[in-house]
C-alpha positions in Angstrom: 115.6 67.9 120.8 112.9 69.2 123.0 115.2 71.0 126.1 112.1 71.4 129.1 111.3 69.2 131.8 108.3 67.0 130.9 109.3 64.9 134.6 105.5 66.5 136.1 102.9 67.5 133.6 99.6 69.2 134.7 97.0 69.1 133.2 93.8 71.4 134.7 91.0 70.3 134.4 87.7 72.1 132.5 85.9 74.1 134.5 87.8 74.0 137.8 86.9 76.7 140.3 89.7 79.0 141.5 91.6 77.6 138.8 94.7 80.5 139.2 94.9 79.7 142.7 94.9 75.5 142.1 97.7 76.0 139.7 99.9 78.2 142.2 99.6 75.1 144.4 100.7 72.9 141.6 103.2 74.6 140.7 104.8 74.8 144.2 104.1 71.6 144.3 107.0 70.5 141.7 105.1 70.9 138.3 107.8 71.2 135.7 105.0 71.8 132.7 101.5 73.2 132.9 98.7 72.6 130.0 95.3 75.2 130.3 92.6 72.6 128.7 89.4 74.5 128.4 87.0 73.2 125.8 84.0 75.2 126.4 85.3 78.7 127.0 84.3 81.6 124.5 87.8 82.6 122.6 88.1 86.3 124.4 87.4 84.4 127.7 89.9 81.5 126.9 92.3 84.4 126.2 91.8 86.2 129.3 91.8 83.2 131.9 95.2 82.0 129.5 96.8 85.5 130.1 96.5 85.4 134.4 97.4 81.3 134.1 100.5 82.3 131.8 101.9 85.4 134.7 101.6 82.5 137.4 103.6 79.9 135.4 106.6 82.7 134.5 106.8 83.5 137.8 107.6 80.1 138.3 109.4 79.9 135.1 106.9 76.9 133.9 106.4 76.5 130.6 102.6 77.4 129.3 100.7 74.9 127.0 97.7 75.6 125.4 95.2 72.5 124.8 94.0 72.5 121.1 94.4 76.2 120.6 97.3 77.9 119.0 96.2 80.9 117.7 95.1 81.6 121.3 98.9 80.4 122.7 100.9 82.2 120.1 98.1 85.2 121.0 99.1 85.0 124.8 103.3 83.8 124.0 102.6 80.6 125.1 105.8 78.2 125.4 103.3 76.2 123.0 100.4 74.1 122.0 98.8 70.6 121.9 96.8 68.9 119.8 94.9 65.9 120.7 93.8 63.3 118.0 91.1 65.2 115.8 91.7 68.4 117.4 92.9 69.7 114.8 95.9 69.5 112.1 99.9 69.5 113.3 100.9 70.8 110.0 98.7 73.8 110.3 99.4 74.2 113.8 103.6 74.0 113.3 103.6 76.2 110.5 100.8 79.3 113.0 103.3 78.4 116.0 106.8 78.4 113.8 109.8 76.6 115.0 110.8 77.7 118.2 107.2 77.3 120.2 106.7 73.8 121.5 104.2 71.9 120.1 102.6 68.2 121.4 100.4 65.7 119.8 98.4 63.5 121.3 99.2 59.4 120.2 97.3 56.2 121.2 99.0 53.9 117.9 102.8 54.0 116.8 101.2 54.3 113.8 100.0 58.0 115.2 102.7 58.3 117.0 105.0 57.9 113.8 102.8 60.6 111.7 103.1 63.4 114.8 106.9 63.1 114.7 107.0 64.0 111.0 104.0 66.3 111.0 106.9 68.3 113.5 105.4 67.4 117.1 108.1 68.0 119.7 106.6 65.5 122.3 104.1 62.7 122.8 101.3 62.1 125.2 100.5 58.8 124.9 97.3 56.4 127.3 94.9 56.6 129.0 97.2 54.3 130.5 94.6 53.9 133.5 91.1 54.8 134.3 90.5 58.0 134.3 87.4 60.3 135.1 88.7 63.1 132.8 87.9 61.0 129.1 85.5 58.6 129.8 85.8 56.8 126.9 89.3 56.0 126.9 89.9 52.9 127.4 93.2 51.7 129.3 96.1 51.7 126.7 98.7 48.5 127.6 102.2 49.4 129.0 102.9 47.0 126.6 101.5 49.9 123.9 103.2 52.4 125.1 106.9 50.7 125.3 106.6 50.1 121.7 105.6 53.9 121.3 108.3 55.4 123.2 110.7 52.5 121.3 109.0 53.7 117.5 110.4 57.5 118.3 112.7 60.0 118.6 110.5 62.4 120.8 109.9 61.9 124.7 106.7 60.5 125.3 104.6 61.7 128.4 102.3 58.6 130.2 98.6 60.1 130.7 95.6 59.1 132.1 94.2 58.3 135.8 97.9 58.1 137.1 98.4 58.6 140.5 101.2 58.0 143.3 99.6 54.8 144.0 99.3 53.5 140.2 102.6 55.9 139.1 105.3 52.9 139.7 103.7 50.7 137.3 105.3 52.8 134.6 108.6 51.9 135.6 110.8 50.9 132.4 108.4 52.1 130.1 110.8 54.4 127.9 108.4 57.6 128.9 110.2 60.8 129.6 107.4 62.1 132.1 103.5 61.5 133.4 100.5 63.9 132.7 98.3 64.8 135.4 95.1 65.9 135.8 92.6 64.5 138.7 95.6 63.0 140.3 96.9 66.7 141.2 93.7 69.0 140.3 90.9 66.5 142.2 92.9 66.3 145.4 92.3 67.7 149.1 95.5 69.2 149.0 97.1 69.8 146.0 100.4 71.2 146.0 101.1 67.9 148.7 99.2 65.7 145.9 101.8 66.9 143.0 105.1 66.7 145.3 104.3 63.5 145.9 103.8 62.7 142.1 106.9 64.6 141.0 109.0 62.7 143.9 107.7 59.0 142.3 108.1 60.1 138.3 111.9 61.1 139.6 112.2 57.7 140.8 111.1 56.0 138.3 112.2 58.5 135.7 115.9 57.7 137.4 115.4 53.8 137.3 115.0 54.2 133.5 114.8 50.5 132.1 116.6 48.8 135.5 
């Protein structure tokens, strides 16, 4: 069983400027979990910009995920990697990682969701469960979609996609074991206010479990 907090999940997003310094505020925000997602960046860049994010998240003693790569988070001693669907395989990327780094999977089907837990995935993100600017073509994923996921298997599940701490409550009862958060914390004014306020709502609901 996975033993790390998956309550506040960042996720930053491509490209951001200043990104060490946005993280710092997310993490003193509440972030329990930080993923780097950089599609674009050259590998020795990606390495580099992965190396200053990973000395700010152990000196908050946040666990380090790297999105899609993990060559490059078993490179930098990442906590672990994630894999979104297509990104790449989760046999392969167990057997690079080995069995103590964490490794996520991306799952929009309990049919997907089924395969990760047997391929060795540790945890689930499963939505876009709203809108969200960051993958334009997902489409909203029922709550109704994701109950039966988080009901299919044995690994905590993480809600992603356009939540927010208006939007947030509406995963109440879901079975989820934490939300993933990218424009919610990354796009705001202030964002260490914007991910205490999203950690203080997935503790409530979190803590309401099915009531």
């Amino acid at each position: 069983m996975l033993q790390v907090d998956l309550t506040l999940y960042a996720i930053t997003p491509t490209g951001l400027p200043r990104l060490e310094l946005a993280v710092e505020q997310a993490l003193r925000g509440g972030v329990t979990m930080l993923q780097l997602r950089e599609k674009s960046l050259p590998d020795a860049d990606l390495y580099a910009l992965a190396c200053r994010i990973k000395r700010i998240t152990d000196a908050y003693k946040v666990p380090l995920i790297i999105n899609d790569r993990a060559d490059i988070a078993l490179s930098v001693n990442a906590a672990g990697a994630h894999l979104g669907q297509g990104d790449g395989d989760l046999l392969t990327a167990r057997k690079l990682l080995g069995p103590k780094k964490i490794l996520g999977a991306t799952a929009r089907t309990v049919e997907q969701a089924l395969a990760a837990e047997a391929a060795g995935a540790d945890y689930l993100g499963s939505g876009a469960l709203f809108s969200t600017g960051t993958k334009t073509d997902a489409l909203p994923m029922p709550r109704e979609a994701l109950r039966e996921i988080c009901g299919a298997v044995s690994l905590p599940v993480v809600a992603i996609g356009g939540i927010t701490t208006e939007n947030i409550t509406q995963l109440k009862g879901c079975g989820i074991a934490g939300v993933a958060v990218a424009a919610g914390i990354f796009g705001q004014a202030n964002i260490e206010f914007s991910a205490r306020g999203l950690r203080d709502r997935a503790n409530f609901i979190l803590q309401q479990g099915e009531t």
